[in-house]
N, C-alpha and C positions, 0 to 999 in steps of 0.2 A: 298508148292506151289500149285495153282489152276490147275487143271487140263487142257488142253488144249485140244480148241476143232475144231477138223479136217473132212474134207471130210471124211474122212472113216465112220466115227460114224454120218455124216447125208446124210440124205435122199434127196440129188440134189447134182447135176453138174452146174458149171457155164461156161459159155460163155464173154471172154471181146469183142466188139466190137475196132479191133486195126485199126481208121480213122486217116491217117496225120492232122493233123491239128486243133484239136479239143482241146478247153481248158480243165483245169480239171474240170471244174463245168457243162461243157461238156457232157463228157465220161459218156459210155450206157454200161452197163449186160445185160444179161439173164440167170436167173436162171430155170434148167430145172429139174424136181421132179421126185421120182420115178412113181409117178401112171401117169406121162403123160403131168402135169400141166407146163407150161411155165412163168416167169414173167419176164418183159424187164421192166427196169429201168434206169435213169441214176445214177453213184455211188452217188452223189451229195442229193439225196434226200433221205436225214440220215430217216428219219422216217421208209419209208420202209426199207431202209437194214438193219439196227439197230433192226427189226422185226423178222427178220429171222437170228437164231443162228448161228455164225460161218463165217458168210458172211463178214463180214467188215476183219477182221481178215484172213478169206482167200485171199481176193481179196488186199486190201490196206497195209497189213503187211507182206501176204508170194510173191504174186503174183507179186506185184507193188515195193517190198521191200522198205517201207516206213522205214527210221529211224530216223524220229522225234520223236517220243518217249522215243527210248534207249539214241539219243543221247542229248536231254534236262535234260534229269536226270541225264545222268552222268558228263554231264558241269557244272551243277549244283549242284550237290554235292560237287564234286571233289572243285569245286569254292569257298563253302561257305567254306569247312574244310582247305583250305589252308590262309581262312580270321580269322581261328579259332571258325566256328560256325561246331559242329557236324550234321548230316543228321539225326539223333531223334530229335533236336533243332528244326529244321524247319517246318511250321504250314503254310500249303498250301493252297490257293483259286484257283483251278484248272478251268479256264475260256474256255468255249466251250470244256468242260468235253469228251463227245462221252460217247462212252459206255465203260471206263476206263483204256484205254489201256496206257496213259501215269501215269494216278497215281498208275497203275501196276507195273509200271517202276521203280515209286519214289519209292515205297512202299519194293519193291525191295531191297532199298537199305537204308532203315532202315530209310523211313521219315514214321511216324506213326501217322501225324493229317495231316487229308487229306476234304475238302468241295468241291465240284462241283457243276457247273452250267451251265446248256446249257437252249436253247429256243424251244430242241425237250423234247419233253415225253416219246419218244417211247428209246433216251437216255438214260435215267435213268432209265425206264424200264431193258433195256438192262443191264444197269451197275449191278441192283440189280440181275437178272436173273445169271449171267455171273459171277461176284466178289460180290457177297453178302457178307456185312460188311466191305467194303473196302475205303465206305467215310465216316465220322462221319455226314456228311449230305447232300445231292443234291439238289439244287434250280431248279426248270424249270420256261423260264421265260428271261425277257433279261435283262442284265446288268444296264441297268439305270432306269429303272421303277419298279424293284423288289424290294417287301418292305424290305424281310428279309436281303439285300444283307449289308448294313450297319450294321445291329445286325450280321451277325455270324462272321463279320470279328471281332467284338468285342466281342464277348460272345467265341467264339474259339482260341483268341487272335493271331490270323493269322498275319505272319509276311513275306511270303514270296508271290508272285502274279506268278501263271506258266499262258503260252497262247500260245499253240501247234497248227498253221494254223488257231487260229482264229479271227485275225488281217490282214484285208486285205481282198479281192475276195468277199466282199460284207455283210462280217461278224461283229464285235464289232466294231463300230465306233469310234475314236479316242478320240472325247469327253467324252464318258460313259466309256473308261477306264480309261483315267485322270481321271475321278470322282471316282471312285472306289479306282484308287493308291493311293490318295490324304489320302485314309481313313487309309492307313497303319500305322505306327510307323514310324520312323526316324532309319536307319536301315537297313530295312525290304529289301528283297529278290525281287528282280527281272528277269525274266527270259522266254524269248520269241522266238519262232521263227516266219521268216517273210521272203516272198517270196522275192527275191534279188534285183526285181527292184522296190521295197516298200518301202524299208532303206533309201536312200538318201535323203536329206530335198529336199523338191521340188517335190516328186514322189508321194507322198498321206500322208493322215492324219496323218497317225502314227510317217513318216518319216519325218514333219514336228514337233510334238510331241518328239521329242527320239533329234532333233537338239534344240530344246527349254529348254527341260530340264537337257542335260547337257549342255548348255552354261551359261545358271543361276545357274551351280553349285550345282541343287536340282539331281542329278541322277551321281552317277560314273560306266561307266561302264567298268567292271573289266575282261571280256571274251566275244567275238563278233570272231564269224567264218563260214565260208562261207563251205554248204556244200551242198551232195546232199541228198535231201527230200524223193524223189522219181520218180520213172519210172513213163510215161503215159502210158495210155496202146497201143498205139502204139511203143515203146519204146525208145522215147526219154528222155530226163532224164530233170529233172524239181532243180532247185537252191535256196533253201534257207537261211538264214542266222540267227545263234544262238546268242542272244544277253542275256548275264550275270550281271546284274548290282544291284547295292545299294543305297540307299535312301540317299542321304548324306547333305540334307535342305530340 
């Protein structure tokens, strides 16, 4: 296992700014250094914190205690083995990647082809820096306009689609992910989380999406549960919703 990397072994202290009422795209740090240096950001603007080691991971994983990661992997696994697909079988397009703390997760747990793609740099940067050799390839870049994005779901014969908070709050639009699913097998793995008031048809694209395709019969989904995400940093608690399903037309 990858070493983990903690306040102790770097060089700053953080600061969450805890305001009532602040979305999470919101919400502001401050990171303070040892020789004196200060940098206020809000958590939202992955480039920078994705920058600085250790930072997303302290703040968003211990601080915030995000369990969208642990717990997409293990619904997912748990899900496919009980459909008789093992967790080495599964060949994953990790969509709005980060700097790898979900396919950490998968990986974890014996999924062994792993692709990512986010539309920051300093992402994959991060991913490489942090889990070096942990994707068999990372795209930067967005979802519907990336050339390689058709080739490696076919050249890695990718059969399952993860997307951990990047549906929704201004992220992967609902069209460029249908365009993307469309490209899977008949089959293939499905497996998403989505902020709670996203899901219902009628709430936004996705949840308009997710009502269309299982009612045509082209999607079953086989695990959908309501859970929490994570704290804000004021400490209210934020609700999302794990959705497990199969290509099934």
């Amino acid at each position: 296992m990858r070493p983990s990397l903690t306040l102790a072994t770097l060089d700053y202290s953080v600061e969450l700014e805890s305001v009532p009422g602040r979305e999470q795209s919101e919400e502001v740090l401050t990171v303070r250094y040892g020789d004196g240096r200060t940098d206020r950001m809000r958590l939202h603007e992955y480039d920078r914190v994705y920058s600085i080691p250790g930072l997303y991971e302290e703040v968003v994983q211990r601080r915030l205690e995000c369990a969208s990661p642990a717990k997409i992997a293990a619904a997912l696994v748990a899900t496919a083995a009980t459909d008789g697909d093992a967790a080495s079988e599964l060949r994953v397009f990790d969509l709005g990647a980060g700097n790898g703390v979900v396919a950490e997760e998968l990986s974890r747990r014996e999924v062994h082809t792993l692709v990512g793609l986010d539309n920051v740099a300093e992402a994959r940067d991060a991913a490489e820096r942090d889990r070096p050799g942990l994707y068999a390839e990372y795209l930067v870049g967005d979802l519907d306009d990336h050339p390689r994005v058709p080739a490696v779901i076919d050249e890695h014969r990718l059969n399952c689609l993860v997307a951990v908070g990047a549906l929704g709050l201004g992220h992967i639009p609902a069209a460029s992910f249908d365009a993307a699913w469309r490209r899977f097998p008949l089959g293939a793995w499905l497996a998403v989380t989505v902020p709670e008031d996203l899901v219902p048809a009628g709430s936004s694209g996705f949840g308009d999406w997710l009502e269309i395709e299982m009612t045509a019969g082209r999607l079953e989904v086989v695990e959908r549960e309501r859970y929490r995400h994570r704290l804000l940093m004021d400490g209210s608690e934020v609700f999302y919703v794990v959705i497990v399903g199969r290509k099934s037309g």
